[in-house]
C-alpha positions in Angstrom: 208.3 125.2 129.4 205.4 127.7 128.5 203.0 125.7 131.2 205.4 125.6 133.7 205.7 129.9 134.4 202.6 129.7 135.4 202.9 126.8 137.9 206.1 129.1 139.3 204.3 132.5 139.1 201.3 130.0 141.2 203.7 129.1 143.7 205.0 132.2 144.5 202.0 133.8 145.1 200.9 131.2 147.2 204.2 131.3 149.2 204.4 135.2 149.7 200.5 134.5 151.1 202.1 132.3 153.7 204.6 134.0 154.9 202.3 137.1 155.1 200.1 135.0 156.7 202.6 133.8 159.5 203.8 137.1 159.5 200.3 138.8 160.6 199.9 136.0 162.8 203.4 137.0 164.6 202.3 140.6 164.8 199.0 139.7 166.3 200.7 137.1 168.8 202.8 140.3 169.7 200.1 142.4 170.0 198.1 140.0 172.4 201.1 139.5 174.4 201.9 143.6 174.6 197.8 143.9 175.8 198.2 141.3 178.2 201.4 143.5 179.9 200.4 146.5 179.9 197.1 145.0 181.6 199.1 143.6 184.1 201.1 146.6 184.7 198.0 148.9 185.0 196.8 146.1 187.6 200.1 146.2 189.8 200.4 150.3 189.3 196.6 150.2 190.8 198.5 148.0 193.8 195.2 146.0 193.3 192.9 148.8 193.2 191.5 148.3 189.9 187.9 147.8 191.6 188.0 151.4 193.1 188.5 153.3 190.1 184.7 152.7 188.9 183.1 155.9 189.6 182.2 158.8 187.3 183.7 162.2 186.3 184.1 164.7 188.7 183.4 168.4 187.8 184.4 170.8 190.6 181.7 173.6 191.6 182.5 177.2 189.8 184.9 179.4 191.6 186.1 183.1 191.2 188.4 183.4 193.6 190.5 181.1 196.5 188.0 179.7 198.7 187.6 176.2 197.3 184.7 173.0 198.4 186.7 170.7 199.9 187.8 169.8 203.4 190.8 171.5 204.9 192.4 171.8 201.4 191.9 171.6 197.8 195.2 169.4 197.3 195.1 165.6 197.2 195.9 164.3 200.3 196.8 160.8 201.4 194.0 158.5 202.7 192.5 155.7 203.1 188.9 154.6 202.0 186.1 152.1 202.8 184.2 150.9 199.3 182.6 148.4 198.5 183.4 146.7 202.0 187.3 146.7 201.1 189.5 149.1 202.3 192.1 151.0 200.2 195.0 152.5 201.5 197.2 155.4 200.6 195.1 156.7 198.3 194.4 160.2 197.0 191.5 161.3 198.1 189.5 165.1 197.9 186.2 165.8 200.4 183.7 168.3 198.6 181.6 169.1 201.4 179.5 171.2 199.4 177.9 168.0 197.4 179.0 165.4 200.4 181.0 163.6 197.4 184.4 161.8 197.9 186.9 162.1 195.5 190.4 160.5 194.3 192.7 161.0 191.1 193.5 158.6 188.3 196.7 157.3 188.1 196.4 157.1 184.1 195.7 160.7 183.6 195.2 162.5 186.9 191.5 163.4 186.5 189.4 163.6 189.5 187.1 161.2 189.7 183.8 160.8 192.2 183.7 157.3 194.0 179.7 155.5 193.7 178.3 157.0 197.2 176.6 153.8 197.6 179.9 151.8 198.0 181.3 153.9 200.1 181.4 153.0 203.9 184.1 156.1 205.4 187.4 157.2 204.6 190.1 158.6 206.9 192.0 161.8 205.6 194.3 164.7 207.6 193.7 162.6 210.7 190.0 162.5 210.5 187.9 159.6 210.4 184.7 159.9 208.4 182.1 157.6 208.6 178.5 157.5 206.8 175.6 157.5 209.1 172.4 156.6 208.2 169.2 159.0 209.4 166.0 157.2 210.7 163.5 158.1 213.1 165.4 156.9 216.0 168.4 158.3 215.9 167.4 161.5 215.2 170.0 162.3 212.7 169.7 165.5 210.9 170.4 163.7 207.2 172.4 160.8 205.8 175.9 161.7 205.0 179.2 161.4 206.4 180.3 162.2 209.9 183.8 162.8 211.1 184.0 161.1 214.3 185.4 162.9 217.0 185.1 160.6 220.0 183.9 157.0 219.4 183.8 155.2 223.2 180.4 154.4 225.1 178.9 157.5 224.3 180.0 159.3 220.6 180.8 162.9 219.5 180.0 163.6 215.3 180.5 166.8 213.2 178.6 167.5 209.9 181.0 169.2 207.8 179.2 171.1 205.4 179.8 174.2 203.1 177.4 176.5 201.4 177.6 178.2 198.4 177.0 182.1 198.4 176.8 184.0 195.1 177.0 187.8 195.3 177.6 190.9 192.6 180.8 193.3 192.9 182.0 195.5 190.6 179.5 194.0 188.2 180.4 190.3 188.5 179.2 187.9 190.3 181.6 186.6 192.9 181.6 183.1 194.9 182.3 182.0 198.3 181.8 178.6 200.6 180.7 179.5 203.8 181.8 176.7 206.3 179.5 175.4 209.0 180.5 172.6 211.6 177.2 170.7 213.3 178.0 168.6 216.5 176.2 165.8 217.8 176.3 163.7 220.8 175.3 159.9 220.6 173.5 158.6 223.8 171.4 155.8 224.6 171.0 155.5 220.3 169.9 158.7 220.0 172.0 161.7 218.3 171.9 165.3 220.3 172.8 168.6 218.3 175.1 170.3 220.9 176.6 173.9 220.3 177.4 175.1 223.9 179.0 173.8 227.3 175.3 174.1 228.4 173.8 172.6 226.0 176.3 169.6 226.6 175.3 169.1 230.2 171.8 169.2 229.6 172.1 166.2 227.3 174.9 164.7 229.8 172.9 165.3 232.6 173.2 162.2 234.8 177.0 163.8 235.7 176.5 167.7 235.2 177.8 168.5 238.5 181.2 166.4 238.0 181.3 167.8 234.3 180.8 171.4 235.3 184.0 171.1 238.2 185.8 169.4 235.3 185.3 172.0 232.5 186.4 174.6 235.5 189.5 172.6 236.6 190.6 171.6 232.7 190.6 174.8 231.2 188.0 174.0 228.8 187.2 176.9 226.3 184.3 176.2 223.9 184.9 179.5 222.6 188.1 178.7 221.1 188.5 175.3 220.7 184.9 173.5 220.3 185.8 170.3 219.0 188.8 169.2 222.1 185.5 170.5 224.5 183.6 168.0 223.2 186.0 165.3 223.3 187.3 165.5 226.6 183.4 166.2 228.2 182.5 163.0 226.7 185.5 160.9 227.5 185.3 162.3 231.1 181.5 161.3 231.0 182.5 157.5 230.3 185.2 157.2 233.2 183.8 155.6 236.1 182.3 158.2 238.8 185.0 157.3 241.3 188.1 156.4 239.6 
């Protein structure tokens, strides 16, 4: 009787290693399974966007006061984005135009985050179509950046959005400001033209100046106060045919 307590005490040892065996191998079955999930509904709450989120921290340039970095406002809007030669749609996206950097959020914490500026082709955002334009000595581009396209038919109207950064002291501290300036180029026969007036337009337009000049009289056409629908309708006019 004496040797058989221990053969009991031996089997209830081994037993209560079993079943804390199977029980461990439960939990990590459980916890494989609850990994796999919440992968899976990461993936579909990216709506398949998993490859776009693979840029670095953004940190936003130092402010003092309201003026802000970005293009038209500081809030996320909804856009669209060419990376990686896929495009993404309805995504947030930010435009710093004082570091040309493109930005979106993170849906698992709402960071901002700064997409790889090598994988990105253009993005659309507030009804502006951005796309990045390489400079070489042909096309006489002022730099490599991004371009919001303003009229894309057989000739092409660009604008460099860009803002500066100005530092100045008042009331002994330094106060910041973005100063924002517009650049506007014309494309024609694969070369870019900066273009700031109506004159400056029909010099590079030359070939119809006469027609462009009755045209800019008839349509109303202030440069003054509304550069950019100028441009647009200049050009556009340029490409009709002479005598339609």
């Amino acid at each position: 009787m004496v040797r058989v307590i221990p053969m009991l005490v031996s089997l209830l040892v081994c037993f209560l290693c079993l079943q804390q065996a199977f029980a461990q191998a439960r939990d990590t079955a459980f916890l494989a399974d609850a990994v796999r999930n919440s992968i899976a509904q990461y993936t579909q709450s990216m709506n398949g966007q998993t490859n776009l989120y693979n840029g670095s921290e953004y940190r936003e340039p130092r402010r003092t006061n309201d003026q802000h970095p970005y293009f038209v406002s500081e809030d996320w809007l909804e856009g669209s984005v060419l990376y990686d030669n896929d495009w993404y749609e309805h995504v947030p996206l930010q435009y710093d135009i004082t570091r040309d950097v493109v930005i979106t959020e993170l849906d698992i914490n709402g960071n901002p985050m700064a997409l790889v500026d090598a994988k990105v082709g253009g993005f659309s955002i507030d009804g502006h179509t951005f796309q990045k334009l390489f400079r070489d000595t042909l096309n006489a581009l002022p730099e490599t950046g991004y371009y919001d396209i303003l009229y894309d038919g057989k000739t092409r109207v660009v604008a460099r959005r860009q803002k500066s950064t100005q530092e100045r002291v008042e009331s002994l501290a330094i106060s910041i400001s973005f100063e924002e300036r517009n650049r506007y180029f014309i494309l024609l026969d694969g070369r870019y033209h900066a273009v700031r007036s109506k004159r400056s337009v029909l010099d590079v337009l030359k070939s119809r100046q006469n027609d462009l000049k009755k045209f800019s009289r008839t349509g109303g056409l202030n440069f003054k106060k509304n550069r950019e629908m100028a441009l647009r309708k200049m050009a556009e006019f340029y490409d009709t045919p002479e005598h339609q």
